[in-house]
Every structure is written in structure tokens, then in C-alpha cells.
Residue, then its C-alpha position, 0 to 999 in steps of 0.5 A: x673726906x669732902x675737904x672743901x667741906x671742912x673748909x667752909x664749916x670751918x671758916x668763922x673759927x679760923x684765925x686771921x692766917x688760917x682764914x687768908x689760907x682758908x681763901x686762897x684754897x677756896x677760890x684757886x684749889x687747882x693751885x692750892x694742890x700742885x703748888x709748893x709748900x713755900x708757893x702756898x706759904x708765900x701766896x697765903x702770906x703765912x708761915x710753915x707752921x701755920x700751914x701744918x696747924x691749919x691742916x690738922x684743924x681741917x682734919x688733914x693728918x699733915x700738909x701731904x695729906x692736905x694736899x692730897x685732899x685738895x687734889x682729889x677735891x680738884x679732880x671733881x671737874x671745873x664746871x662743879x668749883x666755876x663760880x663764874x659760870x652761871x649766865x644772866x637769870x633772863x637766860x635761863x629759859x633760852x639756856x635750857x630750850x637751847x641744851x634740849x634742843x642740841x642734845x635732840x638733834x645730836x642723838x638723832x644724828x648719832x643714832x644707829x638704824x641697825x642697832x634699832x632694828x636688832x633691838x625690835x628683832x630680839x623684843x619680838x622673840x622675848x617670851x618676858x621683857x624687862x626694864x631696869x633702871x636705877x636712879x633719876x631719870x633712867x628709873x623713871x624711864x625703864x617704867x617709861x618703857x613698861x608704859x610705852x609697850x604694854x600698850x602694844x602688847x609686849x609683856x613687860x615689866x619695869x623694876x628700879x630696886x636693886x634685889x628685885x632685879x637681882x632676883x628677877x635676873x636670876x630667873x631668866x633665860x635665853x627666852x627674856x630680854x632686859x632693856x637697862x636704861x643708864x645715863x652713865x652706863x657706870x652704876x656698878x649694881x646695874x653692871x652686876x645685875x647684867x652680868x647674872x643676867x647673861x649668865x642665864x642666857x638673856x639678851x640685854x639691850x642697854x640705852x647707855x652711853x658707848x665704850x662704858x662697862x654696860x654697854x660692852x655687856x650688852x647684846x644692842x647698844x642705843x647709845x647716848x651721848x654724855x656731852x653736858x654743859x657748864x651749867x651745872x643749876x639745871x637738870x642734865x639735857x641727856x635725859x632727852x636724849x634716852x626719851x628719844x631713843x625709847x620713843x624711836x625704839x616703840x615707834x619702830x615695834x609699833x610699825x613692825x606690826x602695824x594692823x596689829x598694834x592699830x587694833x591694840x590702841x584702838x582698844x585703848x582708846x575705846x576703853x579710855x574714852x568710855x572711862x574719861x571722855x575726852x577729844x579724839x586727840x587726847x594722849x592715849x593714857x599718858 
């Protein structure tokens, strides 16, 4: 139960005692947790008995599971109950360009040239590569990594739906690779799917956070960081940070062959200039 929720829906059909405790939960719920019944009593200026009637109204069976909620309602993190940490409205462009920029640099640093290295070794042996994804940002990236080496060459496919993926990694063997992108490496079906997929043998490549369950599956790790700020109104800054490492990854194939790949894009571009037109430096595709 989301008692926070039911707190609120309920707030214009409480009485005078139940709203002063309905307030006082809302704007200290850290407190309104840990304390003691006689703290929350005093604190709320009401009785006992108020309180009990206030926990069956919200749902609650009695004061233990009130709460229980609440502690568990505490424990989604302060950045997501802080309503004093939103910044001035002229910051916000300054804000963002700022996270973007600081997660660039943090990636950069923290990346690993042998790691990438062992990921171009084990892309060039696959026969069929495939990109999963579930999500926001990491569903739009594994189809980022299918347009990022089609153009190279590499056969490669991208899925975001669960079965699909499921029953594309029950086909593989020791001859495919999987590059899972996962901003979290936590999402249980992404780890399932990973599972199969090593039990036939794949090779799997995860963009993902270290030390999480995905990431100790796979065979390379280019990992992300997870740091996010406080900010909580703007759309996470890490989604930079897998774009670089699935910029480094095509760059560093595209340079494991250059004459070729020179060739591949030439091509490109030819047969894109003579469908759209367009200046010499146009995004090839993009």
C-alpha cells in the first residue's frame, strides 16, 4: 500500500485531530516512523484513540501497521519526500547542462580501455549480435547500438520486448553475442534473459552499473556510473553516460578496421545523398 497516498486522498475528509496527524506525517515522515506512539501523540496534539482511529481509516489494520507503512513509505529515499530541494526556475538550464556535463567526464574517467578492447574482440567473432534493452533510456539505446553498427557491417538486431528476448536467447550459442544495456543492472527480466542466454554458451556484454546482479553475469562490463542528484524534476543524467560508452564502443569497431568501415560509410553516404541530398556534413543517417 503507497500510505502516503492514502494520506493525501484522504486529507479533506479527516477531522480536525486526524488532519493535525495527517500533517505532521506528511511533512516529518522519518519521524512519524521511529517515533513512539506517546511522541506522535504528543507531537500531533491528540489522543491514543485518535491515532488508532486514524490508522483504520487510512487503511492501516492498526498503529504497528501505520507504522510499518510509514517506515517503508521513509525508505524510498529524501531526494523523493525533500519538497526544499528544488532550485530557482532560472537555474534549470544551468542545472542540467551542469549533471550532463559532470556525468560526461565522470564516465570518461572511470572507464576501462581493456574492457573495450575485450568487447571489440568478442563483437568480431560473433556470427549475430544482439541488443537488449527494457525501459526508458536503455530500450532506446540497445536500438541505438543496432543503428550504430549496422552501418559497419555487423549483423545485429535490437529487441525491447521481454518474450522476444527470452525466445531470441533461447536460440543462441557460443557463436552470438548480447550487449544488454541497463541503467540500473537490477531489472529481474533482463537478468533471467541473460541467464538463458549463457546457458547456451553467448557471450554477453552489459552497459551497466558494477557489482549489480547484471553485471556479474556478463562476460565484459562497461560500466556506468549511478550517482544522480537531488533534482529529482529532470530526466537522469546517466543516460549520458551509457550514449558515451556506446559511442566509445562503435568508434573503437569502427577503428578495428578502418579501410573497411571507410568503404561501409562511403556507401552510406552515397546512397543518402542520392536519396536526400544534402551537404558533405550532414549526420550520416542519424
Amino acid at each position: 500500500m503507497d500510505i502516503l497516498y492514502q494520506i493525501r486522498v484522504r486529507q479533506d475528509t479527516f477531522s480536525a485531530a486526524e488532519a493535525r496527524i495527517a500533517r505532521l506525517m506528511l511533512s516529518d515522515i522519518a519521524f512519524a516512523a521511529n517515533a513512539s506512539l506517546d511522541e506522535l501523540a504528543l507531537r500531533a496534539e491528540v489522543s491514543s484513540a485518535t491515532l488508532s482511529r486514524f490508522a483504520r481509516s487510512v487503511g492501516c489494520r492498526d498503529l504497528r501497521d501505520l507504522r510499518l507503512q510509514l517506515a517503508q513509505a521513509s525508505g524510498v529515499g529524501k531526494r523523493f519526500l525533500d519538497t526544499g530541494s528544488m532550485p530557482e526556475q532560472s537555474a534549470f538550464f544551468r542545472q542540467i547542462l551542469s549533471d550532463i556535463e559532470s556525468t560526461l567526464h565522470e564516465h570518461l574517467a572511470g572507464f576501462n580501455g581493456v574492457h573495450f578492447a575485450d568487447a571489440v574482440r568478442l563483437l568480431g567473432e560473433a556470427k549475430m549480435i544482439h541488443a537488449f534493452g527494457m525501459g526508458g533510456s536503455s530500450s532506446v539505446y540497445s536500438d541505438e547500438l543496432q543503428v550504430r553498427l549496422v552501418r559497419l557491417g555487423y549483423p545485429v538486431a535490437s529487441c525491447r520486448d521481454v518474450v522476444m528476448m527470452r525466445i531470441t536467447a533461447a536460440t543462441l550459442g557460443p557463436e552470438h553475442a548480447v550487449i544488454v544495456c541497463s541503467l540500473t543492472g537490477l531489472t529481474p527480466e533482463l537478468i533471467d534473459v541473460v541467464r538463458l542466454a549463457h546457458n547456451y554458451g553467448a557471450k554477453v556484454i552489459a552497459i551497466t552499473r558494477p557489482d549489480t546482479p547484471l553485471a556479474q553475469l556478463a562476460d565484459v562490463v562497461l560500466a556506468l556510473q549511478g550517482v544522480e542528484t537531488s533534482f529529482i524534476y529532470k530526466p537522469t543524467a546517466a543516460r549520458y553516460g551509457m550514449m558515451l560508452a556506446i559511442d566509445v564502443l562503435s568508434t573503437e569497431l569502427a577503428l578495428s578496421m578502418p579501410e573497411a568501415n571507410q568503404e561501409r560509410l562511403r556507401r552510406i553516404k552515397l546512397a543518402l545523398d542520392d536519396y536526400r541530398g544534402g551537404d558533405d556534413c550532414l549526420p550520416l543517417g542519424d
